[in-house]
C-alpha positions in Angstrom: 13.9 -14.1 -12.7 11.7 -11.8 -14.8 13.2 -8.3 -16.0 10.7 -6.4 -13.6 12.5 -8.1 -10.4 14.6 -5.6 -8.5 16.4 -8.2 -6.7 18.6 -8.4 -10.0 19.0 -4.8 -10.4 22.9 -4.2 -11.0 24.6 -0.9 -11.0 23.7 -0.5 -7.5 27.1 -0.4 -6.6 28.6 1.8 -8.9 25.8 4.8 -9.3 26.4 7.3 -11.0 26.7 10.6 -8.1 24.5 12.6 -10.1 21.8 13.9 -8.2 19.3 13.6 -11.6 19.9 10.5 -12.2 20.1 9.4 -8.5 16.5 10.5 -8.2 15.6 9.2 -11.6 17.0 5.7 -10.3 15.5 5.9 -6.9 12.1 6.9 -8.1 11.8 4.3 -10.8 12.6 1.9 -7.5 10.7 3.1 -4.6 7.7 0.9 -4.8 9.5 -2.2 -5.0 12.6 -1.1 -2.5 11.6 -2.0 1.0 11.1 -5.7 -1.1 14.4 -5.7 -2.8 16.6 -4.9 0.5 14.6 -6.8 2.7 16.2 -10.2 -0.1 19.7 -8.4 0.2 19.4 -8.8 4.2 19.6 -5.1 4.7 20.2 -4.4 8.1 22.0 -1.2 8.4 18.9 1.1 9.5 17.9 -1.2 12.8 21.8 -1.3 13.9 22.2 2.8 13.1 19.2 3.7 14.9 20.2 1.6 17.7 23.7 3.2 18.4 22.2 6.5 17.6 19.5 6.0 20.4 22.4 5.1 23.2 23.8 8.3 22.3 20.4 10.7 22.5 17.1 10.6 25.0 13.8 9.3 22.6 12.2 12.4 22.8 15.7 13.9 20.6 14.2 15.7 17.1 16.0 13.8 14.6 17.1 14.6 10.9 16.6 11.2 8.8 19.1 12.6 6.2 18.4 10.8 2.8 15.5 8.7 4.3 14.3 7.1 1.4 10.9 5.3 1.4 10.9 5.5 5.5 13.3 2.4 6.2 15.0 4.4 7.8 11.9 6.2 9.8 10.7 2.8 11.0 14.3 2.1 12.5 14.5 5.4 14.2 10.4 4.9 15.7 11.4 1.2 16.3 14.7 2.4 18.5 12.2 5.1 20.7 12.6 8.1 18.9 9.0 10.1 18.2 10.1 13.5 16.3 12.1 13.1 13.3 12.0 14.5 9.6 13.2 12.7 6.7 14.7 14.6 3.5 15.6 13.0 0.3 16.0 13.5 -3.5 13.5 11.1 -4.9 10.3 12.5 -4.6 8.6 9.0 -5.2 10.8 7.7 -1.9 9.2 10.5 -0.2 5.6 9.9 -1.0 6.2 6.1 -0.4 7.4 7.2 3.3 4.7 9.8 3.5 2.2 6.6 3.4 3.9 5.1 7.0 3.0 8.6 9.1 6.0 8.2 11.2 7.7 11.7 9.6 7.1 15.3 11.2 7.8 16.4 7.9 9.2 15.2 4.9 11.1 17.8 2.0 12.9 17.0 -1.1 16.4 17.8 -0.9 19.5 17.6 -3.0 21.9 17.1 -0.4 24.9 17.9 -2.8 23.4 21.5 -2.6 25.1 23.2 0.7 23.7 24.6 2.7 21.0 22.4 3.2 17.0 24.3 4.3 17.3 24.8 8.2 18.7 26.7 10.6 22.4 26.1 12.5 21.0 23.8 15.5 17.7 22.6 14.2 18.5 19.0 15.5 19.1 17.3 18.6 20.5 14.0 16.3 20.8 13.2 12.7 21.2 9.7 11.1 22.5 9.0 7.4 22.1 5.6 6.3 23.1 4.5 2.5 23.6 8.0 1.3 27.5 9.0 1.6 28.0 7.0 -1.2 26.5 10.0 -3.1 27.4 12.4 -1.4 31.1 13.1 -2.8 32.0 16.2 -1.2 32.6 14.1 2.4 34.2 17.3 4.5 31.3 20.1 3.2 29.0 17.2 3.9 30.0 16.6 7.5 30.5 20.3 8.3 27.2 20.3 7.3 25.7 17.7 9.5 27.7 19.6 12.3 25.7 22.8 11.9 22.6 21.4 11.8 23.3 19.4 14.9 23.1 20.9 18.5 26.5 21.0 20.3 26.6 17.4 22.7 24.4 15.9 20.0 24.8 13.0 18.0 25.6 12.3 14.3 25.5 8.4 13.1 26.1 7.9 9.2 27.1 5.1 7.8 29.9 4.8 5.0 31.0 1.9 2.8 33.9 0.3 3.5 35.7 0.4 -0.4 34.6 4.5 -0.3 36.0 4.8 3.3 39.2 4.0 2.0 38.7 6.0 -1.5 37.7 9.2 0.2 39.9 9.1 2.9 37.1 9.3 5.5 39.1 8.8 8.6 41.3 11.8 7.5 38.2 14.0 7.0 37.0 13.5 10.4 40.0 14.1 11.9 40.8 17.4 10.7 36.9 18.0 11.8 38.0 16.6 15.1 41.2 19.0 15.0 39.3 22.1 14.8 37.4 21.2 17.6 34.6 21.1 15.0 33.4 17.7 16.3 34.3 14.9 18.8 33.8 11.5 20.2 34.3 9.5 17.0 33.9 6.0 16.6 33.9 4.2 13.6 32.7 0.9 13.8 34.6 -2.6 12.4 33.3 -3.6 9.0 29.9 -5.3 9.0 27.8 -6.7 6.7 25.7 -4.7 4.6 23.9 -5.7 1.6 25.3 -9.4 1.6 22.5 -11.1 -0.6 23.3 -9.1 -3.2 25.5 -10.3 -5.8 27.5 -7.0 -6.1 27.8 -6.6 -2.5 27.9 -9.3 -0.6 31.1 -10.3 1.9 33.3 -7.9 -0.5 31.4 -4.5 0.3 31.2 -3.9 3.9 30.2 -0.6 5.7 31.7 1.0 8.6 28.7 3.0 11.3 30.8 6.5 12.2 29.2 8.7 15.1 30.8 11.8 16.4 29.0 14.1 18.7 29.1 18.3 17.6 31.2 20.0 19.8 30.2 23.6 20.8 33.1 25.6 19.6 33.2 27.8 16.4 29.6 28.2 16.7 
């Protein structure tokens, strides 16, 4: 393999959580990213959109939080859904997605930096896909999800499995769950996630975690 081929790129797994050099990572990759994943198998947006849409009607207006170059996007159109933004921190993602015209709109966001630009109840749904991994501050992060999120409607993020157990994720919805913050949580069996890559494959799974927003505390 030459230098220039992404499908040897290694750090991937341990990234710095940054937000510069996230972006400066991401942008340096977004024109050859949809190519690299689709090599690693990278399945994680079709199966996400797909539990998100039995939870929500098509015509749902979705967040695509961290969306990337627009896999994401092209999940969430392929699933049904018509009206969703996408938000991310690498610009050169954003203008890569920009090129599919699936997006409503598409903003650059840190999402480290709480709160996030919309109003409480801007979204019927919001998906997550490959993005808690950077997103260190798990609790603020979910809170946030929550307000952006109508109550009955329907948060799917995904989480992998060796940061599951590092954060403590299962603890951190539950105390959401106990203040009647959040409900119906499911968190999904490992499954595969990036399992051509080298750094990844059967020994980094991820978990799919939905929860819909309950309407107290509002």
């Amino acid at each position: 393999m030459s230098s220039n081929d992404k499908s040897s790129r290694e750090g991937l797994r341990n990234l710095s959580t940054d937000s510069g050099d996230i972006a400066d990572y991401y942008d340096e990759w977004a024109e050859d990213y949809d190519q690299t994943l689709a090599q690693w198998r990278y399945q994680a947006p079709e199966r996400a959109a797909a539990l998100l849409r039995a939870a929500l009607e098509p015509d749902a207006v979705i967040l695509d939080a961290g969306c990337g170059t627009g896999l994401t996007g092209r999940a969430l159109a392929g699933a049904g859904f018509s009206t969703f933004d996408g938000i991310d921190v690498s610009q050169r993602s954003l203008d890569v997605a920009a090129r599919l015209g699936i997006y409503r709109s598409l903003l650059r966001v840190d999402m480290q930096k709480l709160p996030l630009p919309f109003d409480d109840d801007s979204y019927e749904g919001l998906m997550c896909v490959g993005v808690m991994t950077y997103l260190p501050d798990s609790s603020g992060t979910l809170g946030e999800f929550r307000r952006l999120v109508k109550p009955g409607g329907a948060v799917l993020l995904t989480q992998r499995t060796d940061i599951h157990e590092e954060r403590d994720f299962p603890a951190v919805l539950r105390e959401l769950k106990n203040q009647d913050l959040i409900r119906d949580v499911t968190i999904s069996e490992p499954g595969p996630y990036l399992p051509a890559n080298e750094e990844f494959g059967d020994e980094v799974m991820v978990h799919y975690i939905g929860f819909r927003v309950a309407g107290a505390g509002r």
